[in-house]
C-alpha positions in Angstrom: 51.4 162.2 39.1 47.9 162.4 40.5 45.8 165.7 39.1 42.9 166.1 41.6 41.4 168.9 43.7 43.4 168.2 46.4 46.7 168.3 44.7 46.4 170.4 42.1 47.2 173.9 44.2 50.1 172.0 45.5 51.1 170.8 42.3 50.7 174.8 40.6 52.7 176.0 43.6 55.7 173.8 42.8 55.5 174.3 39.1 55.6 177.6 39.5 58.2 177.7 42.1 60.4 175.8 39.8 60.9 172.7 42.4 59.6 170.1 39.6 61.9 167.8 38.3 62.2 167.8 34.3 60.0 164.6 33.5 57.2 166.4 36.2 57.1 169.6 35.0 56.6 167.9 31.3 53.9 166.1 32.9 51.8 169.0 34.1 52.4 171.0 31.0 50.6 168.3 29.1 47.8 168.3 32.1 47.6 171.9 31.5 46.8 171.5 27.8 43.2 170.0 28.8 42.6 170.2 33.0 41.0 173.8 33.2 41.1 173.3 36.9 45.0 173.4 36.5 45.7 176.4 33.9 43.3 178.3 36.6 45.6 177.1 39.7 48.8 178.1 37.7 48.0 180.9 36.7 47.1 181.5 39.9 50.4 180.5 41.9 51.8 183.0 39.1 50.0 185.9 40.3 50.6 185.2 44.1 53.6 184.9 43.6 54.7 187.5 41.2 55.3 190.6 43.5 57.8 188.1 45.9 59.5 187.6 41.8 59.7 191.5 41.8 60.6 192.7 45.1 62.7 189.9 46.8 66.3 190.5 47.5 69.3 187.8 46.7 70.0 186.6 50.5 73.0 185.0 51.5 72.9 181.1 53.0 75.8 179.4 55.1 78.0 177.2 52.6 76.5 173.7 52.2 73.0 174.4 53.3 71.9 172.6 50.7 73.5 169.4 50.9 72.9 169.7 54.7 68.8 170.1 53.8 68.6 167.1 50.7 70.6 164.9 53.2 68.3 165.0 56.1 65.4 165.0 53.8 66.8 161.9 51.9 67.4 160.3 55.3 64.3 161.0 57.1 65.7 159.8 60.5 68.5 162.9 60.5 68.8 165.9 61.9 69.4 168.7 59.9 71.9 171.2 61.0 70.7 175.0 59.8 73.4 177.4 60.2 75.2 175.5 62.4 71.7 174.9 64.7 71.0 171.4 64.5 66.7 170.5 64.5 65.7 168.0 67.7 65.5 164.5 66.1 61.8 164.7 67.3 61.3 167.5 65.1 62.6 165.7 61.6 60.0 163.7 60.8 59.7 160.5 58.1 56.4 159.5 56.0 54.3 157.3 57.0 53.7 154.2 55.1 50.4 155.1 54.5 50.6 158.6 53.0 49.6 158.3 49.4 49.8 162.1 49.0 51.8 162.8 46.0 54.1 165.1 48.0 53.7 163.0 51.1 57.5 162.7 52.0 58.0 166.2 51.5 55.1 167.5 53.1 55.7 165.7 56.3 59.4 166.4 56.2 58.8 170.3 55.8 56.1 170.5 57.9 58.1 170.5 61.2 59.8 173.4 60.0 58.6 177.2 60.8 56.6 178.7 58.1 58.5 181.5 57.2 61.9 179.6 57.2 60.0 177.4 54.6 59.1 180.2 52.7 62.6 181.9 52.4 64.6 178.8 51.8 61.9 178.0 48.8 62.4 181.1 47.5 66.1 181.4 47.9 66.6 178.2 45.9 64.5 179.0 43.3 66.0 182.4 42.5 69.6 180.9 43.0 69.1 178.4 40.5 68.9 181.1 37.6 70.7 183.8 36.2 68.6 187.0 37.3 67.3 188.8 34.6 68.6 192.0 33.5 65.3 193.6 33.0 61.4 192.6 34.5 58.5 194.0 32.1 55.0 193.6 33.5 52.6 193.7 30.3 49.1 195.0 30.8 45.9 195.0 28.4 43.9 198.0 27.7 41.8 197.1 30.7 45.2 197.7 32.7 44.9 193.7 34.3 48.3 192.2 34.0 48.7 189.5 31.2 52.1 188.8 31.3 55.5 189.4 32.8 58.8 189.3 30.3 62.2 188.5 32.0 65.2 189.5 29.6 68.7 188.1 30.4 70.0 189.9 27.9 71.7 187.2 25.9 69.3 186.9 23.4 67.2 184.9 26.1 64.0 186.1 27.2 61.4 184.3 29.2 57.4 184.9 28.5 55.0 183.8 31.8 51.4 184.4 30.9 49.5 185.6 34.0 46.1 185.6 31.9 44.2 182.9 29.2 44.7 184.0 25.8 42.3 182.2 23.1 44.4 181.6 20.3 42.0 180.9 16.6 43.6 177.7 15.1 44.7 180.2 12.4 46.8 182.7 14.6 49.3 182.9 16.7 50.9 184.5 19.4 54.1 186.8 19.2 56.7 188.8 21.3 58.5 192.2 20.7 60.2 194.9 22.0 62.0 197.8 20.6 65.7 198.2 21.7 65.8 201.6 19.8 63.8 203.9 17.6 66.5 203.3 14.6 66.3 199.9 15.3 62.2 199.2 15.3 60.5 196.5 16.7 62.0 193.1 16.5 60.4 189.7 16.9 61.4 187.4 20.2 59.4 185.0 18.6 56.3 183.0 19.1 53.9 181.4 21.7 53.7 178.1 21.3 50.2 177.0 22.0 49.2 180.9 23.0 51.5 179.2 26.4 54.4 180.4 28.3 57.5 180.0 26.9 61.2 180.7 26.8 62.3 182.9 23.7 65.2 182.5 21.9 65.3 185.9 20.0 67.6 187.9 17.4 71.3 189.2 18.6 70.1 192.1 20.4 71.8 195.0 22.4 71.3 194.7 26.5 67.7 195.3 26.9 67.4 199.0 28.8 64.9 200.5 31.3 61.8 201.5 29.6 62.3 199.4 27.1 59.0 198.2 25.3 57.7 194.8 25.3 54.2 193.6 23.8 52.3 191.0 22.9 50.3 190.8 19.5 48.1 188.4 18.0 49.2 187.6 14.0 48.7 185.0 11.7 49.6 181.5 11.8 53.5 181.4 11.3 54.3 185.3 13.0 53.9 188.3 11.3 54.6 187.7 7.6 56.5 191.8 7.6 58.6 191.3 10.3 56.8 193.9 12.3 53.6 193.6 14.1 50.4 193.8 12.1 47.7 192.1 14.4 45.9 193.5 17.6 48.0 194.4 20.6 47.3 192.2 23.3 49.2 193.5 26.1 51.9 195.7 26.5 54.4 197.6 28.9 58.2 199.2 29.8 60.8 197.2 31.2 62.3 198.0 34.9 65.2 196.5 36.6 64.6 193.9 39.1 64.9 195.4 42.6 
């Protein structure tokens, strides 16, 4: 995987998107850890792309779309029926053998395709390849600039996506609460590897509400040595349910 200026927005995009395979999306997290050009383009993608996270609405797509879409793609030289429309062969195109681009097959394949059709079959696939989450918490600083965005499943699964750089001393360490209930207090969803998004695997918990509070704080290396938070708040805010 080639990190350059050229790529690199195309390469946060897909990231972000989710489209990466496994073995790629390993590869630009370790980029990430010391290309400055790429945290910046990620985080990025992340805010551009967070109100289409919060606002768009599940859509229905004919059975076997797909199949029908990875087929032609794979092929090169198919047409690709959409909906029981079928693309002119003219319009399906195949790479050329010298396109060096690191998405060049792609690229070329989905170019012949309207922009907004792109657009809405990206973002159907990557919302249909998740459970949604049962509640959405945007967490703001003091400042009120968005730092982060908390998505809860509810099964003791919650998943952190920093919209911000946090600086992390070698000695601290990032952690993640909420507070299911008054009686209850606030619990730990656990740390921030690397100050870096992450997916939380937290404490048996009951479904996370609306309003529900989620923040950020900065503690010592290890978490909180209490089991409460004791360090700086970072960012905060209430959960709402997706729309």
């Amino acid at each position: 995987m080639r990190f350059d200026n050229t790529t690199i927005p195309e390469i946060a995009d897909e990231y972000v998107l989710g489209l990466l395979d496994p073995a790629e999306q390993q590869a630009v997290e370790q980029e990430a850890d010391k290309n400055q050009t790429l945290r910046t383009a990620i985080a990025a993608s992340r805010e551009r792309y967070l109100p289409l996270d919060l606002t768009v609405e599940p859509a229905a797509v004919p059975a076997g779309l797909w199949g029908q879409i990875e087929a032609g793609l794979a092929d090169g030289d198919t047409a690709v029926p959409l909906g029981g429309a079928t693309l002119a062969p003219e319009a399906v195109l195949t790479p050329s053998a010298n396109d060096n681009r690191r998405f060049g097959w792609r690229a070329a394949a989905l170019s012949s395709m309207a922009a907004s059709l792109v657009l809405a079959v990206t973002l159907i696939w990557s919302l249909g390849r998740q459970v949604d989450p049962v509640v959405i918490a945007v967490l703001l600083n003091e400042a009120g600039e968005v730092q982060a965005v908390v998505e809860d499943f509810g099964n003791d699964t919650a998943q952190i996506r920093l919209l911000a750089d946090i600086s992390v001393p070698e000695d601290k360490a990032v952690e993640v609460w909420t507070l299911p209930s008054r009686d209850m207090g606030p619990v730990s969803l656990g740390l921030l590897e690397d100050g870096g998004s992450s997916r939380l695997k937290g404490p048996p918990l009951p479904l996370p509400q609306a309003s529900q509070l989620y923040e950020i704080t900065l503690e010592n290396a290890g978490g909180s040595p209490t089991g409460r938070p004791t360090g700086p708040v970072l960012a905060k805010g209430f959960a709402q349910p997706p729309r």
